[in-house]
VEXZAMI-622547 format. One record per residue (C-alpha): residue number from 1; residue in three letters; x negated, y negated, z negated. Coordinates in Angstrom, 3 decimals, m for minus. Layout:
BEGIN
ATOM   seq   type          u          v          w
ATOM   NUM    ALA          X          Y          Z
...
// end
This chain:
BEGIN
ATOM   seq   type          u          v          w
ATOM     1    UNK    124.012      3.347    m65.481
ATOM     2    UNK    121.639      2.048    m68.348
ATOM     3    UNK    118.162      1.830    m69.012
ATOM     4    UNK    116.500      3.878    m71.654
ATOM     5    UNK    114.525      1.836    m73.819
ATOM     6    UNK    111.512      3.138    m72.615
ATOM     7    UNK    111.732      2.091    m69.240
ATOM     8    UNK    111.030     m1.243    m67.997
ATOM     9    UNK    112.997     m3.393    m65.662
ATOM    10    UNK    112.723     m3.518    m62.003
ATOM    11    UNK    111.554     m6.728    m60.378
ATOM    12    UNK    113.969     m7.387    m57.393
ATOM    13    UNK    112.657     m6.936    m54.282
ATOM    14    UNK    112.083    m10.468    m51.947
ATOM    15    UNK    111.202    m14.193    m52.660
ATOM    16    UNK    110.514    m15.015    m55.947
ATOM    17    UNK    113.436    m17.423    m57.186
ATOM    18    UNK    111.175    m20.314    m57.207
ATOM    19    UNK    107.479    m21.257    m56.804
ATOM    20    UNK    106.080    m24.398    m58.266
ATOM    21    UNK    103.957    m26.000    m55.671
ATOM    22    UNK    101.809    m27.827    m58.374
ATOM    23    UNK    100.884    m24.549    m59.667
ATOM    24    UNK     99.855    m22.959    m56.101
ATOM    25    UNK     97.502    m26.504    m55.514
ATOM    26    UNK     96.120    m26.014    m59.199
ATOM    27    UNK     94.975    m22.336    m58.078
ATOM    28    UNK     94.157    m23.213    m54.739
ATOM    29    UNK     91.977    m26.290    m56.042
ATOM    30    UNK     90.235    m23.949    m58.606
ATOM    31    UNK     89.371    m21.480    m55.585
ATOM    32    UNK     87.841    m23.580    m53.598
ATOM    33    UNK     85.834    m25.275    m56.197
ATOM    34    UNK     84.285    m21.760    m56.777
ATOM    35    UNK     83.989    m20.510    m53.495
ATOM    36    UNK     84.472    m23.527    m51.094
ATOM    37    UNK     87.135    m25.263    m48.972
ATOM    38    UNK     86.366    m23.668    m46.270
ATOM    39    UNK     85.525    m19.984    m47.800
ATOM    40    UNK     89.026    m19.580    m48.908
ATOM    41    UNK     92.118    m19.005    m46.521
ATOM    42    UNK     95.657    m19.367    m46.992
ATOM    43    UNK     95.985    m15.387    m47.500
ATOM    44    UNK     93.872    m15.474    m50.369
ATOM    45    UNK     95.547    m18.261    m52.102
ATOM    46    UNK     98.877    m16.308    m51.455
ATOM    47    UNK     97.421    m13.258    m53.126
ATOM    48    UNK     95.679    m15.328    m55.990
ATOM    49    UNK     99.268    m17.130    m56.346
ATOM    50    UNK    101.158    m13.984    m56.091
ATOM    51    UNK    103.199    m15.465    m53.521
ATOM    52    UNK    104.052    m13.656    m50.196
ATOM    53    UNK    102.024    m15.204    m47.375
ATOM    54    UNK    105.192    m16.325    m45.646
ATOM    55    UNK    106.497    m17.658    m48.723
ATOM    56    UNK    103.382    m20.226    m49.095
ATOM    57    UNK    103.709    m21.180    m45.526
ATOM    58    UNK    107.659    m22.356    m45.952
ATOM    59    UNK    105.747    m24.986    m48.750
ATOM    60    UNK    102.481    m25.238    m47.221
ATOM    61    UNK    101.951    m25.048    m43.038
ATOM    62    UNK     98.228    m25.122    m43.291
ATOM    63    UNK     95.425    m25.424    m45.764
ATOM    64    UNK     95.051    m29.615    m45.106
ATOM    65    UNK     99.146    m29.753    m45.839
ATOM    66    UNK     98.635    m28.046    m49.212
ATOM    67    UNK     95.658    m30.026    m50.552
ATOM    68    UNK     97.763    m33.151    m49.122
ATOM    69    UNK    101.424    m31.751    m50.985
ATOM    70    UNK    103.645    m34.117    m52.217
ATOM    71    UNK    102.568    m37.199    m50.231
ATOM    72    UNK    106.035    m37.166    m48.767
ATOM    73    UNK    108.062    m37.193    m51.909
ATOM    74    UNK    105.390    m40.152    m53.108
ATOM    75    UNK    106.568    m42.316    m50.290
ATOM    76    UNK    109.705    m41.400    m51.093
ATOM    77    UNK    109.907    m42.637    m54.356
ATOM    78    UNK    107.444    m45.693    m53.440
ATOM    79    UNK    110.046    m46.262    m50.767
ATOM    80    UNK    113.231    m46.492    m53.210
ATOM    81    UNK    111.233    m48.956    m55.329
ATOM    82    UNK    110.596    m51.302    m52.496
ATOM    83    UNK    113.990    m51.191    m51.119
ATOM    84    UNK    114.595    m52.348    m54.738
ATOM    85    UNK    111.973    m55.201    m54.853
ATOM    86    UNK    112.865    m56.329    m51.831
ATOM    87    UNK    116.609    m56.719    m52.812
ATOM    88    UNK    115.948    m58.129    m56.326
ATOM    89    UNK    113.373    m60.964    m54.716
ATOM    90    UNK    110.644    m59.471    m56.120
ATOM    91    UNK    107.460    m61.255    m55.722
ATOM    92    UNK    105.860    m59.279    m53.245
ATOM    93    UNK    102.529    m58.118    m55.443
ATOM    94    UNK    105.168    m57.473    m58.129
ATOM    95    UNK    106.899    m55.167    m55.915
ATOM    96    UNK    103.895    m52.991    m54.706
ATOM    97    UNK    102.702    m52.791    m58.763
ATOM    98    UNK    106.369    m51.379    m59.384
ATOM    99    UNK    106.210    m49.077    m56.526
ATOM   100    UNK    102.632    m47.775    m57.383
ATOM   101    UNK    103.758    m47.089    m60.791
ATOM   102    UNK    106.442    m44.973    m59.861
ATOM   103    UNK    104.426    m42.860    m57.575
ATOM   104    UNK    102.308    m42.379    m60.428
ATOM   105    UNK    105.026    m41.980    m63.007
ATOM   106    UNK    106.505    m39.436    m60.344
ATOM   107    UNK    103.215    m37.165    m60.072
ATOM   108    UNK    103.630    m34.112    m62.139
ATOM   109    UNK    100.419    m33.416    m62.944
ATOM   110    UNK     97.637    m36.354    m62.280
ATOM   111    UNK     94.583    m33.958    m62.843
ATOM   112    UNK     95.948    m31.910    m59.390
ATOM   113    UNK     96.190    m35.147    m57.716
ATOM   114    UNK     92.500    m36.061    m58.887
ATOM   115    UNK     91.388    m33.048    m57.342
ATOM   116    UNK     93.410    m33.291    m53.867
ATOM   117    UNK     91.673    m36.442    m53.748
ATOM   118    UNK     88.108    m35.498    m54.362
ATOM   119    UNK     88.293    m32.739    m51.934
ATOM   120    UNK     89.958    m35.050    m49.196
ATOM   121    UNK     87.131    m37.166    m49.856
ATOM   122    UNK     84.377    m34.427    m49.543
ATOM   123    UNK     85.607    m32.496    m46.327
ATOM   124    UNK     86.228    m34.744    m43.180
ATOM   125    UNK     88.415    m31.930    m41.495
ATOM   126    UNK     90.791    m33.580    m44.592
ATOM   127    UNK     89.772    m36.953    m44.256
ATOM   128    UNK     90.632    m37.129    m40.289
ATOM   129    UNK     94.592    m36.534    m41.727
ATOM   130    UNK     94.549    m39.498    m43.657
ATOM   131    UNK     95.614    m41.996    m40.849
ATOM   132    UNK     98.412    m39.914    m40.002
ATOM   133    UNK     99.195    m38.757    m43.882
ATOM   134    UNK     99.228    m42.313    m44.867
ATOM   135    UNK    101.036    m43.782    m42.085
ATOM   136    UNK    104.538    m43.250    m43.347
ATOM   137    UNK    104.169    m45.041    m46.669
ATOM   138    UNK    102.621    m48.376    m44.397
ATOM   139    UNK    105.812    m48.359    m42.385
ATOM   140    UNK    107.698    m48.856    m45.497
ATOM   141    UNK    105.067    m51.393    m47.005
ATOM   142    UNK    105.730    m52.971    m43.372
ATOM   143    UNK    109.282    m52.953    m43.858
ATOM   144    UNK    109.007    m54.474    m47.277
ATOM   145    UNK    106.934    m57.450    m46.582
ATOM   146    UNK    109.521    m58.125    m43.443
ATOM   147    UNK    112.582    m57.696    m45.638
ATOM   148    UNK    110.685    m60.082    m48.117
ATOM   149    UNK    110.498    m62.701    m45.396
ATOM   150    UNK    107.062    m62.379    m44.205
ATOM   151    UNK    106.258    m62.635    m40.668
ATOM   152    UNK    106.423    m60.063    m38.504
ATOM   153    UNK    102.284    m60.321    m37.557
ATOM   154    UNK    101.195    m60.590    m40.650
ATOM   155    UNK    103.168    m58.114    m42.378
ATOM   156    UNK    101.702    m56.048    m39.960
ATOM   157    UNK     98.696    m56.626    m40.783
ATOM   158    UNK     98.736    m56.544    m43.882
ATOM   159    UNK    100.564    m53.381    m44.055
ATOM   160    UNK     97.475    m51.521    m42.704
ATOM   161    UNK     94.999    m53.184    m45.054
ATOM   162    UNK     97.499    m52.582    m47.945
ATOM   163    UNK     97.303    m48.879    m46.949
ATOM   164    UNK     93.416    m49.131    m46.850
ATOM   165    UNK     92.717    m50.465    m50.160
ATOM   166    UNK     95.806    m48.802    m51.941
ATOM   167    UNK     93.876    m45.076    m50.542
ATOM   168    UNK     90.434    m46.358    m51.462
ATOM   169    UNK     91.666    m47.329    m55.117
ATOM   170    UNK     93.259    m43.546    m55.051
ATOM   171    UNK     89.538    m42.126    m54.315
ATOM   172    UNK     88.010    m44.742    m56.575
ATOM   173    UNK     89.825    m43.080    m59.786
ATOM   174    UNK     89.614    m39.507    m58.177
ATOM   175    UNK     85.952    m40.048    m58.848
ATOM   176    UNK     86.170    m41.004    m62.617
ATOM   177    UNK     87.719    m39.661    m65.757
ATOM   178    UNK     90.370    m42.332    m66.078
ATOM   179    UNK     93.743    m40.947    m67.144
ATOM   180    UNK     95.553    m43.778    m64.931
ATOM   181    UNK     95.147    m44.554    m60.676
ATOM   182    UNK     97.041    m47.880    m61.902
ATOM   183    UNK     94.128    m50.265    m63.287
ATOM   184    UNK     92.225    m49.181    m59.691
ATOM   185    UNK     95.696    m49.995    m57.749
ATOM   186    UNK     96.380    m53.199    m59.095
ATOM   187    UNK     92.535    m54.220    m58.710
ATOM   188    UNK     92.773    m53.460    m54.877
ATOM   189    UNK     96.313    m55.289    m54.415
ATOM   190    UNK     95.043    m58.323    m56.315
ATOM   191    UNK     92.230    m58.329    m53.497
ATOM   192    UNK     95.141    m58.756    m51.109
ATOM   193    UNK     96.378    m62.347    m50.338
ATOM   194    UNK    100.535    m61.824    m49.977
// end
């Protein structure tokens, strides 16, 4: 059976056939600008998003995990470039500058990421994940510097500070109006003695 032309379609019942996680962080940064991190729970943002609560909590476990989304896919990516590096012979600052641009080139939009980082960096709730957040990506850094011949100790090492000055770069440009993380990233590796 047909519609009549004056009736308008049904929306199927269930999931919707996709939601763009980029778009749910936009809104949910915007909210709690206005009303505070801590004002605004993950119901809300589900109703502001127009997503089913259960739906937001198959992208997003918690309210942390959302303003830290897409961390894992960045290591991913930075991860893939260092394999790379490492293979080719890179030299080993050359290799963390290639990786670093692709996690940037890989963002989808920066301004989101500016404002993850600026409210990780105002709430300490979000700032206690970043040891564990972060820890991933300095395993592969670790892995790098070993499969580029350095020893084991020091690539250790430097791993961690790597991961400390890479993150404090991050914040550094979070808290301009820069367009590019990469001038801040290359600063703190150059600050690093490979």
């Amino acid at each position: 059976m047909s519609q009549s032309p004056h009736q308008t379609p049904q929306r199927p019942s269930g999931r919707p056939v996709s939601i763009d996680p980029e778009v749910v962080a936009r809104r949910a940064l915007e909210l709690f600008a206005a009303r505070g991190y801590d004002a605004v729970s993950m119901g809300e943002i589900a109703v502001e998003t127009g997503i089913a609560r259960k739906s937001l909590y198959r992208y997003f476990e918690s309210k942390p995990a959302l303003v830290w989304g897409g961390l894992l896919e960045a290591v991913d990516v930075s991860g893939s470039m260092l394999q790379t590096a490492a293979l080719d012979n890179s030299a080993i600052l050359e290799g963390l500058m290639a990786a670093s641009a692709a996690v940037v080139a890989s963002l989808p939009d920066l301004e989101v990421t500016r404002g993850r980082l600026r409210l990780i960096a105002n709430h300490p709730e979000l700032m206690a994940h970043a040891l564990s957040m972060l820890e991933s990506q300095r395993r592969r850094v670790h892995e790098y510097f070993l499969a580029s011949g350095m020893e084991a100790e020091r690539a250790h090492y430097l791993s961690i500070a790597h991961a400390s000055v890479s993150f404090a770069a991050w914040l550094r440009w979070s808290r301009g109006d820069q367009p590019s993380p990469l001038p801040f990233l290359r600063g703190a590796l150059e600050v690093l003695r490979f």
